[in-house]
C-alpha positions as a Markdown table, in Angstrom:
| # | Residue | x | y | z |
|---|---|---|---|---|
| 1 | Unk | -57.5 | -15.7 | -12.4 |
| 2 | Unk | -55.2 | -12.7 | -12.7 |
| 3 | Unk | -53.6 | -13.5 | -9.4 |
| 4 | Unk | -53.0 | -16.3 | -10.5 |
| 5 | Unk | -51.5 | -15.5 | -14.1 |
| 6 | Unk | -49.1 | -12.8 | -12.8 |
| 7 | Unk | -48.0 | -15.4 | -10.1 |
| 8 | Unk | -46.6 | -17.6 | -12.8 |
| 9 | Unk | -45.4 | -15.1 | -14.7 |
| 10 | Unk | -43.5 | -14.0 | -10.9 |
| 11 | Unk | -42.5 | -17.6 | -10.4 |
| 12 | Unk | -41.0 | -18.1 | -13.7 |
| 13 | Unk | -39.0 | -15.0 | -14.1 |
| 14 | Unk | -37.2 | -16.3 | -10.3 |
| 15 | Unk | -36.8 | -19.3 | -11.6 |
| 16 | Unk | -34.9 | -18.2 | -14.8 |
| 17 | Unk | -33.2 | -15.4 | -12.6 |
| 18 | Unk | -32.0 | -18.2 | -10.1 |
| 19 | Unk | -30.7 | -21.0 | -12.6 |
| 20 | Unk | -29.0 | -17.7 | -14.8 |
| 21 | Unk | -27.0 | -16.4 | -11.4 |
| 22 | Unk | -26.1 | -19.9 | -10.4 |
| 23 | Unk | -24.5 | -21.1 | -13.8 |
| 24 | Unk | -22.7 | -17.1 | -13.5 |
| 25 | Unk | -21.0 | -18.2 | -9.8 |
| 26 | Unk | -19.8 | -21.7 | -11.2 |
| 27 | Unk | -18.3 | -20.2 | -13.6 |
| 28 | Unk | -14.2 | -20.1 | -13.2 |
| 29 | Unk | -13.1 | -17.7 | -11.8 |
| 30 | Unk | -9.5 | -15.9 | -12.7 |
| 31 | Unk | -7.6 | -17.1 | -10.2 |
| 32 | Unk | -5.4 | -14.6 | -8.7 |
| 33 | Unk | -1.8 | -14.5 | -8.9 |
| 34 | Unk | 0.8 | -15.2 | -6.6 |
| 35 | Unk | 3.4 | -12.2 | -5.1 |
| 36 | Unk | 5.7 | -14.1 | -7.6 |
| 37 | Unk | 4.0 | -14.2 | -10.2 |
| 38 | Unk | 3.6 | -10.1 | -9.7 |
| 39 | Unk | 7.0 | -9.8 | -9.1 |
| 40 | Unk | 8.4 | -11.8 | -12.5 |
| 41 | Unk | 6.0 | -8.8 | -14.6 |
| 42 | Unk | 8.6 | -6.8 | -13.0 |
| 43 | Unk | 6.1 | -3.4 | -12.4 |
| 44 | Unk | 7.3 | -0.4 | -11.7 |
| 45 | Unk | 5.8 | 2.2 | -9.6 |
| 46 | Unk | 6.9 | 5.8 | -9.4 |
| 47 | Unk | 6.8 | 6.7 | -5.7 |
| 48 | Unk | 5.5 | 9.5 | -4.2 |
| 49 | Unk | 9.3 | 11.1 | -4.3 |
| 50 | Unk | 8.9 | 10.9 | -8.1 |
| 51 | Unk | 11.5 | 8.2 | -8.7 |
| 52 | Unk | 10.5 | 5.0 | -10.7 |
| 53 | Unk | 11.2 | 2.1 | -8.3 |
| 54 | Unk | 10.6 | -2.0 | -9.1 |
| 55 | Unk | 7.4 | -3.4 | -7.8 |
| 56 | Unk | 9.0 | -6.1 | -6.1 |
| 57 | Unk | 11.9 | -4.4 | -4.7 |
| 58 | Unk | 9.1 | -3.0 | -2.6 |
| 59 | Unk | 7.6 | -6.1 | -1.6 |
| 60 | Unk | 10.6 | -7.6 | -0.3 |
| 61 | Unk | 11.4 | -11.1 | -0.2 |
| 62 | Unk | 10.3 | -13.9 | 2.2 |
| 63 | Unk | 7.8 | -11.7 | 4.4 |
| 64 | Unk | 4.2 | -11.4 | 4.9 |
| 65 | Unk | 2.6 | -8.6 | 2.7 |
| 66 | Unk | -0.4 | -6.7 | 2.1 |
| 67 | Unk | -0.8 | -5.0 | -1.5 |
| 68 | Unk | -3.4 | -2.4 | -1.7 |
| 69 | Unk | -4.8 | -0.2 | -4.1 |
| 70 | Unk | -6.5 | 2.7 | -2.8 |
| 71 | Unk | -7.6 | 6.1 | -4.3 |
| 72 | Unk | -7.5 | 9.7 | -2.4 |
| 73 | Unk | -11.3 | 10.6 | -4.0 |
| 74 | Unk | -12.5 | 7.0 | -2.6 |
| 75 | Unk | -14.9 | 6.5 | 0.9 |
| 76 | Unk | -14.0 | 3.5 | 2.0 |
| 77 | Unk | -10.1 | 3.7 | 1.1 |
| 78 | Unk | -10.4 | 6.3 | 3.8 |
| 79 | Unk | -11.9 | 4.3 | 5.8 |
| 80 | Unk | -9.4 | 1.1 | 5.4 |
| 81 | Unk | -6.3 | 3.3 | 5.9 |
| 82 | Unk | -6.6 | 3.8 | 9.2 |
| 83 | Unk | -6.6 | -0.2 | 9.9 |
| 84 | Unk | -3.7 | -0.7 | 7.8 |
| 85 | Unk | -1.1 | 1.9 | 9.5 |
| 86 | Unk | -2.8 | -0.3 | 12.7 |
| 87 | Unk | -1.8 | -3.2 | 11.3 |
| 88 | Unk | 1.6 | -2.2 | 9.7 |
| 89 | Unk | 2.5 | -0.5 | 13.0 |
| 90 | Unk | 1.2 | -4.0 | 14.9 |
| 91 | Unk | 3.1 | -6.7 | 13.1 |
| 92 | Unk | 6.0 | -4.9 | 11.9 |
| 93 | Unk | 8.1 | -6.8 | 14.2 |
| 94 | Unk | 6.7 | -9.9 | 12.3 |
| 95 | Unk | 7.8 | -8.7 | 9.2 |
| 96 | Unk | 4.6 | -7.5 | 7.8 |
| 97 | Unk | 5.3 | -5.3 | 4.9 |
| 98 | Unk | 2.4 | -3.0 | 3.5 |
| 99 | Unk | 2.6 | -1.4 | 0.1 |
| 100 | Unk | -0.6 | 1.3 | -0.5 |
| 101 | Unk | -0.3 | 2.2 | -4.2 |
| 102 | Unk | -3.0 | 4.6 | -5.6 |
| 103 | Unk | -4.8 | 4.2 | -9.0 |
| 104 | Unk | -4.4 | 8.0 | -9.8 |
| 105 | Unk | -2.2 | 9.7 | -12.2 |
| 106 | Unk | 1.7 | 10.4 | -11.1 |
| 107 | Unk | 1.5 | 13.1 | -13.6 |
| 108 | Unk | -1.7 | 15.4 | -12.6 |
| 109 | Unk | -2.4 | 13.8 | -8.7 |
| 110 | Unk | 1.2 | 13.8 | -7.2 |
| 111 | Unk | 0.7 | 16.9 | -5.3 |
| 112 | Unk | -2.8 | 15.8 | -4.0 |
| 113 | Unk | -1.9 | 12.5 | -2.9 |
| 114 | Unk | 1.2 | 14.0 | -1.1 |
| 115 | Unk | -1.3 | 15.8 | 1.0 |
| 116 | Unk | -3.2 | 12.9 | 1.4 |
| 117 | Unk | -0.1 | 11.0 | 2.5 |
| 118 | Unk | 0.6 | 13.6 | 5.1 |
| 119 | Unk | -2.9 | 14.0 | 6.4 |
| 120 | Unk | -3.9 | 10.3 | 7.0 |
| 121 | Unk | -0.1 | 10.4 | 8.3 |
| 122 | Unk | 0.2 | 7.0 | 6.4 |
| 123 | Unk | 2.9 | 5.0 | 8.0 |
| 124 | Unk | 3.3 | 1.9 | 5.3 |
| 125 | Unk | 5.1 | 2.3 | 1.8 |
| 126 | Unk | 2.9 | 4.5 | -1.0 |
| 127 | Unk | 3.0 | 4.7 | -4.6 |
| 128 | Unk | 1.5 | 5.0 | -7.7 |
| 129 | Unk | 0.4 | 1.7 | -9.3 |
| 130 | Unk | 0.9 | 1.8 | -13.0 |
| 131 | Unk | -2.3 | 1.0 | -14.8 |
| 132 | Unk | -1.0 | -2.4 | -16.4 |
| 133 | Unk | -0.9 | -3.5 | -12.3 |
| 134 | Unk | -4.1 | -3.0 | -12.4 |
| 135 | Unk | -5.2 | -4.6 | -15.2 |
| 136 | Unk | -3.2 | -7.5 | -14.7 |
| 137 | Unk | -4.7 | -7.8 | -10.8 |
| 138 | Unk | -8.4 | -7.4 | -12.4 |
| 139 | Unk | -8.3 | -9.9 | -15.5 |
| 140 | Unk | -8.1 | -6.6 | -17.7 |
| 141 | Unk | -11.1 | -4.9 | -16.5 |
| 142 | Unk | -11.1 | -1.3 | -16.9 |
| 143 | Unk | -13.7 | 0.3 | -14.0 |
| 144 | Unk | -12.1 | 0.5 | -10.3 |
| 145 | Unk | -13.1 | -1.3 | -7.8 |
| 146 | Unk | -11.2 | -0.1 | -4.3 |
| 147 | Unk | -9.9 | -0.3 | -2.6 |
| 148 | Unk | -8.4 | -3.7 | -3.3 |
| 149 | Unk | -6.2 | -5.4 | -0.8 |
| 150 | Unk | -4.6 | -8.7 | -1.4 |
| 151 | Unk | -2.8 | -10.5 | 1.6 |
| 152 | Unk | 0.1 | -12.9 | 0.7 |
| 153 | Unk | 2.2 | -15.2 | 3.0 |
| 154 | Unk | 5.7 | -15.1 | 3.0 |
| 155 | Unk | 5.9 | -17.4 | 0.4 |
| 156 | Unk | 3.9 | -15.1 | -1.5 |
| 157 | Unk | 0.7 | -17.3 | -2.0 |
| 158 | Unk | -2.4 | -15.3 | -1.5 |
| 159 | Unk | -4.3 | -15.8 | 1.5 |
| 160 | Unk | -7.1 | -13.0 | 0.7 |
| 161 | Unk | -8.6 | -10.6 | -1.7 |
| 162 | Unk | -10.8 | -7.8 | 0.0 |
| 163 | Unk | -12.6 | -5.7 | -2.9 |
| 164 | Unk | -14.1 | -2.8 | -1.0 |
| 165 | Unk | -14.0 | -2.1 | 2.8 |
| 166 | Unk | -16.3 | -1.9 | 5.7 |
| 167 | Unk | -15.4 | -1.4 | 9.0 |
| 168 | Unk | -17.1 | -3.9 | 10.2 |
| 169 | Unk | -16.9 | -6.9 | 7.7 |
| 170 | Unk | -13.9 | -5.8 | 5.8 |
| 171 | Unk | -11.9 | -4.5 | 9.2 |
| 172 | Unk | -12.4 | -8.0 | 10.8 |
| 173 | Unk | -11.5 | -10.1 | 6.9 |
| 174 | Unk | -8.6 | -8.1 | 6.7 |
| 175 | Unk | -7.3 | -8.5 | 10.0 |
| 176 | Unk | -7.5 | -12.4 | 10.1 |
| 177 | Unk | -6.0 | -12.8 | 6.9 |
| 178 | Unk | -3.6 | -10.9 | 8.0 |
| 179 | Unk | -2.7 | -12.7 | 11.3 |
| 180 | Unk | -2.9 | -15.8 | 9.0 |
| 181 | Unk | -0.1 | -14.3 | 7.1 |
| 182 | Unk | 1.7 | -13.5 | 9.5 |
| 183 | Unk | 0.9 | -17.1 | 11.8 |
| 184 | Unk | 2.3 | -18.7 | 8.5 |
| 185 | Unk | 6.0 | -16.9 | 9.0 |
| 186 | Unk | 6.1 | -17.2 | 12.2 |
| 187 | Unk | 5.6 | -21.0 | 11.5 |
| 188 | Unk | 8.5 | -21.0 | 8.8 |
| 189 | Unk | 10.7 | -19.5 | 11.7 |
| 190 | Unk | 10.4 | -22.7 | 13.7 |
């Protein structure tokens, strides 16, 4: 009889768990926005040579490009940076442009990310993201969650959004989107 009270009780509380998750994933998500759509809130990132430079001056115009926010104190940034000085150095000759902006603070982390620059001998364009980037990227949400890459075409619609990185998993996402990025210019070319 107990066995068989606690295995309703069990059965019920995975029901309710199951129908409450499902109606969470069907609801809308914020969709993400377009490079232009970026570009027209006209951001501006300080770089790491202390000047304050527009977003999409950086981003270019009519080119494949990966966006990513990454942090020096953060795992599996460390772990993704190596793939995308791979990938910059790989389909440069495509075009591909990579922007690496970090979430920290110009004023107090300049020095730290410099280092960090130099010691993962980052080959792609760096910056500091101003917080309202990220806000605007993350429907307002406040906690970080990165490293965040977002892979447009050269018409600037987004192919993929990677929140996190593995070097399994994330290393083989990334990379396709990115030769889907870079597929669709080539594309545009003929």
């Amino acid at each position: 009889m107990k066995f068989q009270v606690t295995w309703m009780l069990i059965s019920r509380v995975l029901i309710i768990a199951f129908f409450a998750s499902t109606a969470y994933a069907q609801q809308p998500q914020p969709a993400i926005p377009s490079l232009g759509e970026i570009k027209a809130r006209k951001f501006v990132v300080r770089t790491i040579q202390g000047k304050n430079v527009d977003l999409a001056a950086l981003l270019e115009q009519g080119k494949p490009v990966v966006l990513d926010l990454w942090a020096t104190w953060c795992g599996p940034c460390r772990q993704e940076i190596p793939h995308l000085k791979e990938l910059a150095s790989r389909y440069s000759r495509d075009g591909l442009i990579v922007v690496g902006l970090t979430v920290e603070d110009p004023k107090t982390d300049m020095d730290a990310v410099k280092t960090f620059i130099r010691e993962f001998a980052i080959n792609y364009k760096t910056g500091f993201a101003p917080p309202a980037l990220y806000l605007f990227l993350n429907n307002n949400a406040t906690n970080y969650r990165i490293p965040q890459s977002y892979v447009f075409d050269h018409e600037g619609q987004i192919i993929r959004k990677l929140i996190g990185y593995n070097q399994t998993v994330g290393k083989d996402l990334l990379e396709k989107a990115v030769v889907e990025a870079v597929r669709r210019s080539r594309t545009k070319k003929m």
